[in-house]
C-alpha positions as CSV (number, residue, x, y, z in Angstrom):
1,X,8.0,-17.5,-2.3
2,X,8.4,-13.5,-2.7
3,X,11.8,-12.3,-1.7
4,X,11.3,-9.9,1.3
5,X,11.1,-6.6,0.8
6,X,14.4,-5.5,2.3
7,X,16.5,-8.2,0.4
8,X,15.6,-6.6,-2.7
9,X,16.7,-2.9,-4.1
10,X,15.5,-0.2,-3.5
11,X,15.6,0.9,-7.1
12,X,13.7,-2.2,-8.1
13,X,10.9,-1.8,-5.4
14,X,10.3,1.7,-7.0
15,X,10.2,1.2,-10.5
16,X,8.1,-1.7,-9.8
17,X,5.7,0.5,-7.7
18,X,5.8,3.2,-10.4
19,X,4.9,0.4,-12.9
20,X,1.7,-0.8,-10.5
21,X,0.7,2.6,-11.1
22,X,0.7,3.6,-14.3
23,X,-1.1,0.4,-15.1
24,X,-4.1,1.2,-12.6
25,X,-4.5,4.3,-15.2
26,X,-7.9,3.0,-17.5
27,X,-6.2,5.1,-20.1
28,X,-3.0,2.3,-19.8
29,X,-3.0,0.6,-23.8
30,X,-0.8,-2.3,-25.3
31,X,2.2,-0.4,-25.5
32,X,2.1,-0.1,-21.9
33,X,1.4,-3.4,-21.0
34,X,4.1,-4.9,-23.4
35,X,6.7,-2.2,-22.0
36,X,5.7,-3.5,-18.5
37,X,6.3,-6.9,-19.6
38,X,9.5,-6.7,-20.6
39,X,10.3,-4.9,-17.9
40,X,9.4,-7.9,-15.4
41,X,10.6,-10.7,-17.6
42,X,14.0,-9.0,-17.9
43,X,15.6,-9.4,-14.4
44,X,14.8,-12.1,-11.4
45,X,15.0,-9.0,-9.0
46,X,12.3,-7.0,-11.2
47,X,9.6,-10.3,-11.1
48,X,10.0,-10.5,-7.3
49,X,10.0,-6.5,-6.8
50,X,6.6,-7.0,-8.9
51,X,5.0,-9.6,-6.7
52,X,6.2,-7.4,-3.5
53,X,4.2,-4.2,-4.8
54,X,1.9,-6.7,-5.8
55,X,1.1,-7.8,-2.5
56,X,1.2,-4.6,-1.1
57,X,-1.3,-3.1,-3.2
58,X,-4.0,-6.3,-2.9
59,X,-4.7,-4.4,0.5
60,X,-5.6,-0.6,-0.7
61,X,-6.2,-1.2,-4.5
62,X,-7.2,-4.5,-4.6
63,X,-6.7,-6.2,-8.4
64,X,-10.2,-7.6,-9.3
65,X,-11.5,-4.6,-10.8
66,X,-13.5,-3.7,-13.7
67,X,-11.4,-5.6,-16.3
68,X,-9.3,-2.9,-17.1
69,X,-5.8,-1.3,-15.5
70,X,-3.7,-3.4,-13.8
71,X,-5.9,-6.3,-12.7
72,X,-6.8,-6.7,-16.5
73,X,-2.5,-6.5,-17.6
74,X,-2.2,-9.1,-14.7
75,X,-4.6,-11.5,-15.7
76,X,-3.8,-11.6,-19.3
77,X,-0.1,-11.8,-18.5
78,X,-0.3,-14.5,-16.4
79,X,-2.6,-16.5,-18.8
80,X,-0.3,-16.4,-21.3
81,X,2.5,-17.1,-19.0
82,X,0.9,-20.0,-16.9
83,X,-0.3,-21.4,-20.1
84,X,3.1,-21.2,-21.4
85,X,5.0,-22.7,-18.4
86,X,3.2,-24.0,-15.9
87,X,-0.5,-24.5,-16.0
88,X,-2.3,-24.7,-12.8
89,X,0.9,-24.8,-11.0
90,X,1.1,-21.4,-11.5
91,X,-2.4,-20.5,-10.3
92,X,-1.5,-22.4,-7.3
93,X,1.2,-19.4,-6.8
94,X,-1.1,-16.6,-7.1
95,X,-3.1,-18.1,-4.6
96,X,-0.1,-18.7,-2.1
97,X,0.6,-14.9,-2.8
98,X,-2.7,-13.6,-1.9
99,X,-2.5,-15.6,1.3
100,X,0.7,-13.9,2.0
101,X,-0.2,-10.8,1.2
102,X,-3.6,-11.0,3.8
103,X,-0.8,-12.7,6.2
104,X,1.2,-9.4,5.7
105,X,-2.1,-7.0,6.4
106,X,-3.4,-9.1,9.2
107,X,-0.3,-8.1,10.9
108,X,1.9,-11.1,11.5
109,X,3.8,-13.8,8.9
110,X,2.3,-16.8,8.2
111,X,5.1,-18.2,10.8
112,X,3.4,-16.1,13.3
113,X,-0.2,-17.8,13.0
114,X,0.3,-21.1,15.6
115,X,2.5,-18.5,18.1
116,X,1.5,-18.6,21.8
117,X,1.5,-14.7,21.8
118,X,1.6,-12.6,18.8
119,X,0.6,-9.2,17.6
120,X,-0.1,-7.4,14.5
121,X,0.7,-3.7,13.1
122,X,0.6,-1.2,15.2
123,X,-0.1,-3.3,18.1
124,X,1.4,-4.1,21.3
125,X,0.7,-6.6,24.3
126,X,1.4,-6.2,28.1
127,X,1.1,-10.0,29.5
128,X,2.2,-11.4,33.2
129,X,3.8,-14.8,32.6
130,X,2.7,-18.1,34.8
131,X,6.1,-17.4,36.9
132,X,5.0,-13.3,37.7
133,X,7.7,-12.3,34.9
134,X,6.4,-9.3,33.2
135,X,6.6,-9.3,29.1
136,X,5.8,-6.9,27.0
137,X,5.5,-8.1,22.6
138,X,6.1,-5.0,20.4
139,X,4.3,-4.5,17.2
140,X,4.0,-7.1,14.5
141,X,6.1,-9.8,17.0
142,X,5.7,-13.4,17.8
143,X,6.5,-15.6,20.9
144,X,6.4,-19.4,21.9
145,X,6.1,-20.3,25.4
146,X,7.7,-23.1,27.2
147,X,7.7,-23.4,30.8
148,X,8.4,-26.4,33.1
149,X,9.6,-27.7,36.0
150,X,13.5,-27.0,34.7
151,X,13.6,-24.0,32.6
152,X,11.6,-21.0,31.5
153,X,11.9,-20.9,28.2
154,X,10.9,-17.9,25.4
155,X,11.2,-17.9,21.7
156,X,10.7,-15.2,19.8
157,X,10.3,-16.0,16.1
158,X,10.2,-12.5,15.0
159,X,9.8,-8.8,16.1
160,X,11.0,-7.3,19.4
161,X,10.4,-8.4,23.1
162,X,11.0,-6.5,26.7
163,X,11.0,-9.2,29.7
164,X,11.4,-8.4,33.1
165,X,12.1,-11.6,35.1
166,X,10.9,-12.7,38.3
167,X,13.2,-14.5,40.6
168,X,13.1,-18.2,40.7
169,X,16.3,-19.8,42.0
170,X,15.3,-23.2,40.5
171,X,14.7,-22.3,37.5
172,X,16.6,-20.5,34.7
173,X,15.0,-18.2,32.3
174,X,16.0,-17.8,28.6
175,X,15.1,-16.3,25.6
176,X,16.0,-18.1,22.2
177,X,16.5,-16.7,19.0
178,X,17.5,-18.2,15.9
179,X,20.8,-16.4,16.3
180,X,21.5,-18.1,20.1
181,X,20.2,-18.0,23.6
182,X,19.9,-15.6,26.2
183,X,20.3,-16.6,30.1
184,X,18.6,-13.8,32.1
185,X,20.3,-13.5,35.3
186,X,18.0,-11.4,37.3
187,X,17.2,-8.7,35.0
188,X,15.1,-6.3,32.8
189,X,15.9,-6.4,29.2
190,X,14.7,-6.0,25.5
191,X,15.0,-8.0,23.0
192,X,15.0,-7.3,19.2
193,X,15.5,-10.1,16.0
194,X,15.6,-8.4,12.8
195,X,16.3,-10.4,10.0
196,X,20.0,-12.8,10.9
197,X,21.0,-10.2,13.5
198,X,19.8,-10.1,17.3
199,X,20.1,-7.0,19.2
200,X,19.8,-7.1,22.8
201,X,19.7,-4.1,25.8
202,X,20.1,-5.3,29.2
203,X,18.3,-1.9,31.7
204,X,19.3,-4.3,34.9
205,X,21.0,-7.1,36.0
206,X,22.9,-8.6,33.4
207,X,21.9,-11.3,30.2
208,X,24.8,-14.2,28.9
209,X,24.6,-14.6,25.3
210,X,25.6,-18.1,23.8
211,X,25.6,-17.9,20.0
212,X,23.8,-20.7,17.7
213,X,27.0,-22.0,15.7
214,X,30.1,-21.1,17.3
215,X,28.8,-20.9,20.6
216,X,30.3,-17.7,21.4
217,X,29.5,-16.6,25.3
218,X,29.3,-13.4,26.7
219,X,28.2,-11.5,29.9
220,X,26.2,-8.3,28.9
221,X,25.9,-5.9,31.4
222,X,23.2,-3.7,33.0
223,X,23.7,-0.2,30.4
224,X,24.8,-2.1,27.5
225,X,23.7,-3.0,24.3
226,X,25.2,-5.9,22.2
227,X,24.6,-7.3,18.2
228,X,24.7,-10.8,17.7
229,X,24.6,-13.0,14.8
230,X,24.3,-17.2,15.1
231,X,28.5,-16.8,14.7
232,X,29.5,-14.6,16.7
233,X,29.2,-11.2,19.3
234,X,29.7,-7.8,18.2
235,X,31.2,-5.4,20.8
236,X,29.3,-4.0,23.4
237,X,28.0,-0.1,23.7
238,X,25.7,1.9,25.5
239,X,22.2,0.6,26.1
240,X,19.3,2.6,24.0
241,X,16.3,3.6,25.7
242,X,14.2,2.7,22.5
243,X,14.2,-1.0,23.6
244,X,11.4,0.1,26.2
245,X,10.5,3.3,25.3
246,X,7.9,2.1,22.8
247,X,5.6,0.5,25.7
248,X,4.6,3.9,26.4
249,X,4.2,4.6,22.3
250,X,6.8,6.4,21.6
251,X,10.2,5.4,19.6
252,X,13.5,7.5,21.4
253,X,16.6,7.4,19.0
254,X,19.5,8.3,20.6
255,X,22.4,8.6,17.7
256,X,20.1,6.0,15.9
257,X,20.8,5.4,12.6
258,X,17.9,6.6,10.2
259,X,17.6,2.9,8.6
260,X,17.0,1.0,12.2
261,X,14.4,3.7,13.1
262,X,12.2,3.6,9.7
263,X,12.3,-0.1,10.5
264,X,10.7,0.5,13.7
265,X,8.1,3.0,12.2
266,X,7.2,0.6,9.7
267,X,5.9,-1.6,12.2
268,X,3.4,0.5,13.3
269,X,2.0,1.7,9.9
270,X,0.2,0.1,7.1
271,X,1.9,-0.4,3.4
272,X,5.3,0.4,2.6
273,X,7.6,2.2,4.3
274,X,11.4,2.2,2.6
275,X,14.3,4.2,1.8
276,X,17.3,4.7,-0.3
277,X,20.8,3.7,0.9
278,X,22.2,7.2,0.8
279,X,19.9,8.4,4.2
280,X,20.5,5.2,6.1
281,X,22.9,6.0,8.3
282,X,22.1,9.4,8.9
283,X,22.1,9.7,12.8
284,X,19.0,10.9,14.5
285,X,17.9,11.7,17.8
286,X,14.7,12.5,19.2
287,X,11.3,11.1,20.3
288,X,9.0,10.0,17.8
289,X,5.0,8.9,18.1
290,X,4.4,5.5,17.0
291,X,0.4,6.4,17.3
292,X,0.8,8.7,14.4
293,X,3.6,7.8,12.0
294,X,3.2,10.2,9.3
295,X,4.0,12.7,12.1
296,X,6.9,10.9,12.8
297,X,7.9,11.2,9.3
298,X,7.3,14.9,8.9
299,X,9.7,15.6,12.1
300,X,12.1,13.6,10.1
301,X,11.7,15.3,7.3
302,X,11.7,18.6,9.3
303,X,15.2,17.7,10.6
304,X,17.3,15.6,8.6
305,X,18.5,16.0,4.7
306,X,15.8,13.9,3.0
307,X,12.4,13.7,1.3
308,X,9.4,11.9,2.4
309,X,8.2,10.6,-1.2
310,X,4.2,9.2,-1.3
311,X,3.7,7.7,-4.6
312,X,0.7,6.4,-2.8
313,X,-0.9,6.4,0.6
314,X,0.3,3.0,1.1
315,X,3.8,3.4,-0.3
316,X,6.1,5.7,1.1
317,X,9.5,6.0,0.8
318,X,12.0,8.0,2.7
319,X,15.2,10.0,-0.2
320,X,17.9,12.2,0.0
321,X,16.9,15.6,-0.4
């Protein structure tokens, strides 16, 4: 399966973009295609930075053309590599990674497809739960329901949740992870997984966190904010009003680094949306439309020291100035 995008580099993900164009050219010759050959067969990281862009690009310029460009260096490529190695084993990939790469534009994984609630880019959902909690699914998240007569019981497999809990005395509500559980205790809070870290603001009451493998506990506060991997808790600061503030579409970054934010923003846009290591800390503060992106990117842009670099419409990437 594809690596995803942000465990590979960012230099790889570009070259391998600037390759995907230059081979769309009708103009590209042998030369070309023997130069991008090489190029992919000489490092793991390039191979899976190619089937990223890959993917990516099905969407906006899809690959069964004319016969010529880069559907035409693809399909001769891997006829002489699937021939070579694996025969129809091989096809059976390329078919798993244009399912993938419709899962990516539909909006959700393919993990997402059998979730009780789940939404796709750009979208969010408002829903009142069976007990009168309120939840609120931000864009391109998924949830599983499971209430019953002893617990109330949400896990989110991906993306970014606010809950606000209504009181049942009999029954505990929590909110799983795969890096721990959350006991609500009477509260409004927002919940975000990205990747093997959990990041949750508490706006009232208060949350307990128990991790998934040491089993780390702690009480989290109404006005805090708290990391959380499966082994352990990191120390607790401020809340950040951009846990909620995109119900009413609009991202607030207080001190924010520029990496967490263009994370955000890319759930709300189609294609690619990366950046080079240098500008991810950068702080930034502001309020920022998730309804028009590109916007977003332009105030950026406007205020910070980096360049908004579009190779394509759908791949944008974010560099120092």
């Amino acid at each position: 399966m594809t690596q995803p995008a942000q465990k590979l580099s960012h230099a790889s993900l570009q070259e391998a973009a600037h390759w995907f164009v230059r081979l769309q050219d009708e103009q590209a010759g042998p030369q070309l295609q023997q130069q991008w050959q090489a190029w992919v067969e000489q490092h793991g990281d390039h191979q899976a930075a190619w089937h990223y862009v890959q993917r990516v690009g099905q969407r906006f310029a899809p690959l069964q053309g004319d016969g010529s460009g880069a559907g035409r260096v693809l399909r001769e490529h891997d006829a002489r590599r699937f021939s070579r190695r694996s025969g129809l084993k091989g096809l059976l990939v390329l078919g798993a990674s244009s399912l993938l790469g419709w899962s990516t534009w539909r909006g959700t994984p393919l993990t997402g497809w059998t979730a009780d609630l789940a939404t796709g880019i750009g979208e969010t959902r408002e829903t009142r739960l069976a007990d009168g909690s309120q939840l609120w699914l931000g864009a391109q998240s998924a949830v599983d329901l499971d209430f019953t007569s002893l617990a109330r019981v949400l896990r989110l497999r991906f993306g970014e949740i606010l809950v606000e809990t209504a009181h049942d005395a009999r029954r505990p509500f929590f909110v799983d992870t795969e890096q721990g559980r959350m006991q609500a205790l009477g509260t409004r809070f927002a919940v975000c997984q990205q990747g093997e870290t959990t990041r949750l603001d508490v706006y009232a009451g208060a949350v307990e966190v128990c991790t998934a493998r040491s089993g780390e506990r702690c009480v989290v506060q109404a006005g805090q904010q708290v990391d959380f991997t499966a082994l352990g808790i990191g120390s607790t600061r401020p809340a950040q009003s951009a846990g909620e503030s995109w119900i009413h579409r609009r991202l607030n970054a207080e001190d924010m680094p520029l990496a967490q934010l263009l994370q955000a923003l890319g759930r709300y846009r189609h294609g690619h949306l990366g950046w080079h290591p240098a500008v991810a800390p950068l702080s930034v503060m502001g309020a920022f439309p998730l309804d028009d992106t590109d916007r977003a990117l332009a105030l950026l842009q406007a205020a910070l020291p980096i360049r908004v670099q579009r190779l394509t419409p759908w791949w944008v990437t974010v560099e120092p100035a």
